[in-house]
C-alpha positions in Angstrom: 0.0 0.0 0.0 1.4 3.3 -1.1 2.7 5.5 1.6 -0.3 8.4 2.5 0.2 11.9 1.4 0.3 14.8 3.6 -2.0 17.9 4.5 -4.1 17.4 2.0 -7.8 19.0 2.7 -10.7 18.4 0.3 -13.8 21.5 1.1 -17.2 20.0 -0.7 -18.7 22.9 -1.4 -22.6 24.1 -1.6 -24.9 24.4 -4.3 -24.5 28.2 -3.4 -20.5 28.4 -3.9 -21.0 30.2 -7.1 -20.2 29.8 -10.8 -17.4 28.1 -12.2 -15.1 31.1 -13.5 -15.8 32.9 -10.7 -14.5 29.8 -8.1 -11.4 29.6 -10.4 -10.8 33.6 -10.1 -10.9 33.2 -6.3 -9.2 30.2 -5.8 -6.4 31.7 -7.7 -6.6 34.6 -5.7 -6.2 33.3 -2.8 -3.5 30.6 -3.9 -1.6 33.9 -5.2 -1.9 35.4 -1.7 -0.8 32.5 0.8 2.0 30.9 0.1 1.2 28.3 2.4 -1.1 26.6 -0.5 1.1 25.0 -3.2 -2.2 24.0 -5.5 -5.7 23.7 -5.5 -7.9 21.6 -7.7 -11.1 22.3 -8.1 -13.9 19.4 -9.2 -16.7 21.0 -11.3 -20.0 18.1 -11.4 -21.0 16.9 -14.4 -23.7 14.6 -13.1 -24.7 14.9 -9.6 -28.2 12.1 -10.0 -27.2 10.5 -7.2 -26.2 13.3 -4.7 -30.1 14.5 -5.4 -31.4 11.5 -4.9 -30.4 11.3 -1.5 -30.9 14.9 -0.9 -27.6 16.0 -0.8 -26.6 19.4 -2.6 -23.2 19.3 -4.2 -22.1 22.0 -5.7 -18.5 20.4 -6.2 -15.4 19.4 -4.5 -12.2 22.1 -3.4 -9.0 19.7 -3.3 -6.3 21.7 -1.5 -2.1 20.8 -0.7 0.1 22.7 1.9 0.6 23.7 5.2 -2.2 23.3 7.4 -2.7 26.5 8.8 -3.0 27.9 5.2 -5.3 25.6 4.9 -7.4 26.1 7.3 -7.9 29.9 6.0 -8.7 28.5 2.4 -11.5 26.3 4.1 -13.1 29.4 6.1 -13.0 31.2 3.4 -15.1 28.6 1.1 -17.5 27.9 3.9 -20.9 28.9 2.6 -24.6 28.5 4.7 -25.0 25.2 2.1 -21.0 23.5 2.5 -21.5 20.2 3.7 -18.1 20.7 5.2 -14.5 20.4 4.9 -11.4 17.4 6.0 -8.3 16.7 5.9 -7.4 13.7 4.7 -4.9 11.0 4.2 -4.6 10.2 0.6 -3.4 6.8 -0.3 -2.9 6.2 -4.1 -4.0 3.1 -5.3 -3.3 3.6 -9.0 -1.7 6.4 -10.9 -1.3 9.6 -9.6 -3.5 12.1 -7.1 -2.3 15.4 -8.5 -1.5 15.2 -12.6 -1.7 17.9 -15.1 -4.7 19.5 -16.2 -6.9 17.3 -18.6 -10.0 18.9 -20.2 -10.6 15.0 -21.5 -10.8 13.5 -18.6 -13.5 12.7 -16.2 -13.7 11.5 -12.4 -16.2 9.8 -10.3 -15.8 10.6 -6.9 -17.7 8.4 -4.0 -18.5 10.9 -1.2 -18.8 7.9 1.7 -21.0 7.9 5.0 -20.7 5.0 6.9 -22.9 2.4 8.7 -23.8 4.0 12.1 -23.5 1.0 13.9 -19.5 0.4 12.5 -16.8 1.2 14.2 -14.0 3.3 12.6 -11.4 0.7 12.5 -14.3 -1.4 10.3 -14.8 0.5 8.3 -11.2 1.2 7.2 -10.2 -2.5 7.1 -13.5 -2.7 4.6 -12.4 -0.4 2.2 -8.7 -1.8 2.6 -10.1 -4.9 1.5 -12.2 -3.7 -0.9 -9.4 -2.3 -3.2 -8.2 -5.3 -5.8 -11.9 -5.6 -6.6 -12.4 -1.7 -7.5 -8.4 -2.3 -9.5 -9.7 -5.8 -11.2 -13.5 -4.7 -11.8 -12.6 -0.8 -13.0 -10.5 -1.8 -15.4 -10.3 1.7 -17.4 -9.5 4.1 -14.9 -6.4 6.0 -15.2 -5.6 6.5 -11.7 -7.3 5.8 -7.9 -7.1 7.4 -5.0 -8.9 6.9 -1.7 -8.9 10.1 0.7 -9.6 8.6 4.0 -11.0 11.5 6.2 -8.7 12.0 9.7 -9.4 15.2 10.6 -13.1 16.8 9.6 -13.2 20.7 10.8 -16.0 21.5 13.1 -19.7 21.9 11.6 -18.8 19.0 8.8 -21.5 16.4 7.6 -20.3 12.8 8.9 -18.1 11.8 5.4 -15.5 8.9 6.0 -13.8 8.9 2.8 -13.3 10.2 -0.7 -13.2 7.7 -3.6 -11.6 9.5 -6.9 -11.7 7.1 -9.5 -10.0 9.0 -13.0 -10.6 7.9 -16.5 -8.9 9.3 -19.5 -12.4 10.3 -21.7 -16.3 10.2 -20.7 -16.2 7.3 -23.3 -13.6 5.5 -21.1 -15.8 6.3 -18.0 -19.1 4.9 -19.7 -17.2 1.8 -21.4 -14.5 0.9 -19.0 -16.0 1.4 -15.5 -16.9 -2.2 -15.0 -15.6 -5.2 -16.5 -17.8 -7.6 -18.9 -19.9 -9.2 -17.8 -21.2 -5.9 -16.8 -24.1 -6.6 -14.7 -22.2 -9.4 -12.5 -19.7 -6.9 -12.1 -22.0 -4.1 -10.8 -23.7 -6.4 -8.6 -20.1 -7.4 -7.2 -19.2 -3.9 -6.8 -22.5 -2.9 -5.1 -22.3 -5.8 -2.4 -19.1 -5.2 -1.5 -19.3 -1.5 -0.7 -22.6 -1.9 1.4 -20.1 -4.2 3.7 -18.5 -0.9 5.0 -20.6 1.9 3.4 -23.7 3.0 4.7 -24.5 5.7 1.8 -22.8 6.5 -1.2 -22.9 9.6 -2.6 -21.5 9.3 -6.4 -20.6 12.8 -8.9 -18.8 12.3 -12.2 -16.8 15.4 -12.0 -14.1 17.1 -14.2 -11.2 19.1 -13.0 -9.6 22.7 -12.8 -5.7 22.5 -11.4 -4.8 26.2 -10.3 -1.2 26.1 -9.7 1.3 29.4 -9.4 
C-alpha cells in the first residue's frame, strides 16, 4: 500500500458556492496570496443524480495541498450557509497519480462515503482496505485511484468517512470501461461489497480545474 500523502484538505462545497469562472478567479486569488497553498484543484459536477437523490446538494469538491494552517484559512474562506463541510485527509494512491496535469478529457467519479452507524472506525477502514483489488480488477479503465480517508473533519462537517476519486482518460472511457464484462455481474459485485463498509454513497462524475502558481 502506497505510503499516505500529507496535508491534504478536500472542502465540498454548496450548491450556493458560485459559478465556475468565478471559483477559479478566487481560488487563484487566494492561492496567489498564501503561500502556504502550493495547488488547488477544483472538481466541477457533471452529473450529480445521485447526490439529489439522496438529498444531498453538491455544488463540487475544493481539493487543497500545503501547510495546514494555510489551509485552514482556504477552508473558512469557502465555507458557505450550504458547504457540507471540509477534512483533511490521508490520501493513499492506489493507481496512478492524485495530482497530474490539467486534462480537459478527462473525467472522475468521486464516492463521497458515509458510513454504517452502527460500524466502528477501524471497520470500516479495514473494509475499504479490503475492498481495493476488486475496485483495480472490476474498474478496469480508470487512469488513476485514490482513496482520501477522512482523519481530521473541521468542526460543523456532515459525517463523510472517505473520498473515492476514480480517474478515466475520456467520458467514453468512464461509460465503457467502468466495470468489466460481464457488466451486470460486475455491478452487482461492486455494489455488495461497498454496502459491507458503506452505509451511503454519494457518487458525482466530475471534471477538473488544477490552479497552480
Amino acid at each position: 500500500m502506497a505510503t499516505p500523502q500529507s496535508e491534504k484538505l478536500i472542502v465540498v462545497l454548496g450548491t450556493d458556492a458560485g459559478e465556475e469562472e468565478t471559483l477559479v478567479e478566487r481560488l487563484r486569488a487566494i492561492l496567489d496570496a498564501d503561500a502556504g497553498i502550493r495547488r488547488i484543484r477544483l472538481d466541477i459536477p457533471i452529473d450529480s443524480d445521485d447526490a439529489a437523490s439522496t438529498g444531498t446538494r453538491i455544488g463540487g469538491l475544493v481539493e487543497a495541498w500545503g501547510e495546514r494552517s494555510a489551509l485552514r484559512r482556504l477552508a473558512e474562506a469557502l465555507r458557505t450557509v450550504r458547504s457540507p463541510g471540509a477534512y483533511f485527509v490521508e490520501a493513499w494512491e492506489e493507481k496512478g497519480a492524485d495530482v497530474v496535469p490539467e486534462d480537459r478529457e478527462a473525467q472522475k467519479a468521486v464516492g463521497i462515503l458515509v458510513r454504517y452507524w452502527d460500524l466502528a472506525p477501524d471497520e470500516v477502514r479495514r473494509g475499504w482496505d479490503e475492498h481495493v483489488p476488486l475496485a483495480l480488477r472490476i474498474h478496469h479503465g480508470m487512469t488513476s485511484y485514490t482513496r482520501n480517508w477522512v482523519a481530521d473533519p473541521l468542526p460543523h462537517s456532515a459525517d463523510f468517512f472517505g473520498f473515492a476519486m476514480l480517474r478515466f482518460a475520456s467520458a467514453r472511457s468512464l461509460e465503457e470501461e467502468y466495470f468489466i464484462h460481464p457488466e451486470e455481474e460486475s455491478r452487482a459485485a461492486i455494489i455488495a461489497d461497498v454496502a459491507r463498509f458503506v452505509g451511503l454513497p454519494i457518487r458525482l462524475t466530475v471534471r477538473e480545474r488544477l490552479i497552480e502558481r
